[in-house]
N, C-alpha and C positions, 0 to 999 in steps of 0.2 A: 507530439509532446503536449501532456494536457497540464498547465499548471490549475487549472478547476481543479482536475484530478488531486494531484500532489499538497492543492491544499487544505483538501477533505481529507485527507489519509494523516497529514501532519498535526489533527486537531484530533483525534482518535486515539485510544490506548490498545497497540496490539502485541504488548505483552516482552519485547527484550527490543534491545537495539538491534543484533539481527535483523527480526525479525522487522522492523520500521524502517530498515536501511533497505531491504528487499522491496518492502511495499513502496515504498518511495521511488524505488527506483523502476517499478513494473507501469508504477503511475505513471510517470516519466516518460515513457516508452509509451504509453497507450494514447488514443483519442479521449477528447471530453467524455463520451458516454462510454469508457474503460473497455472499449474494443480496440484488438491490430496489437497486442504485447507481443513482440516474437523474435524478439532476444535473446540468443543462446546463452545456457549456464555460465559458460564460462565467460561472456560479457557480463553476465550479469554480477557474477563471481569479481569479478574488475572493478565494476561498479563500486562494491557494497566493501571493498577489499575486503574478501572474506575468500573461503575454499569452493571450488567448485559443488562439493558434495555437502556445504553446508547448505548451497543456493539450492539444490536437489531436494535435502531431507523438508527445508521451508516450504520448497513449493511444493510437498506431498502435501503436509500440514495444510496451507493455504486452500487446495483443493480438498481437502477431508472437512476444513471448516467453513469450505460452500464461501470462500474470498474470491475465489480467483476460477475460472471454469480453463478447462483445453475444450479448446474449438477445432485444432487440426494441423495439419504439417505443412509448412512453407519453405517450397526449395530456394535457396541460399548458394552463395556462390561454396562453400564446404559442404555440400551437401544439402541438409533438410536442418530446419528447427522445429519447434513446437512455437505453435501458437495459441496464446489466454486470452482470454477478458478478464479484465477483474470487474466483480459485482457489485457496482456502484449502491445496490439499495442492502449490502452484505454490509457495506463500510459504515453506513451511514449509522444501521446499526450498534454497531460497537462503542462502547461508552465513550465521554471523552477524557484527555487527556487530565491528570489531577491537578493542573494550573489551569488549566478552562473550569473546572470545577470549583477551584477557588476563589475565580475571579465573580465567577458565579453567586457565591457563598458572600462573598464581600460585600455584592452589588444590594443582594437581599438584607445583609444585616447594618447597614449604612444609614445612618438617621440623620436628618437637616434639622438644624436647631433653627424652629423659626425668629429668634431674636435678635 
């Protein structure tokens, strides 16, 4: 469990709540440096209360947008899963969220009246 992880992903804009409920919760799952995710869909599905095959079509996306990599298949007591990294310098990327942005925008436009 990396909460580093979880709390670089939580200050990012990646686009729907799906989609933040997943990364959050692959964060969650992985080490500090976003290795060892290997969480089957349908946990992760759990997780995100959402469908198994919405957690599938995300993590296509996530691996098309260079977030998340497969590293490889980890036998499990059901068989096998897949195993990711998520791209720690992928995330870091991504803007941030529009309340970091404004708190942002605040800090800049805030004047001290020296009297």
């Amino acid at each position: 469990m990396s909460w580093h992880l979880v709390g670089i992903v939580s200050q990012k804009r990646v686009g729907s709540l799906a989609r933040r409920m997943l990364l959050l919760s692959m964060a969650d799952k992985a080490n500090d440096d976003g290795t060892g995710v290997f969480a089957s869909f349908a946990t992760l599905a759990s997780m995100c209360e959402t469908s198994r095959p919405t957690v599938k079509r995300l993590v296509k996306e996530f691996l098309d947008e260079g977030l998340i990599r497969h590293v490889g298949i980890r036998a499990c007591l059901n068989g096998h899963t897949n195993e990711y990294d998520v791209d720690v310098a992928a995330i870091l990327a991504l803007p941030a969220r529009a309340d970091e942005e404004l708190k942002a925008a605040r800090k800049t436009r805030r004047t001290v009246n020296p009297v």
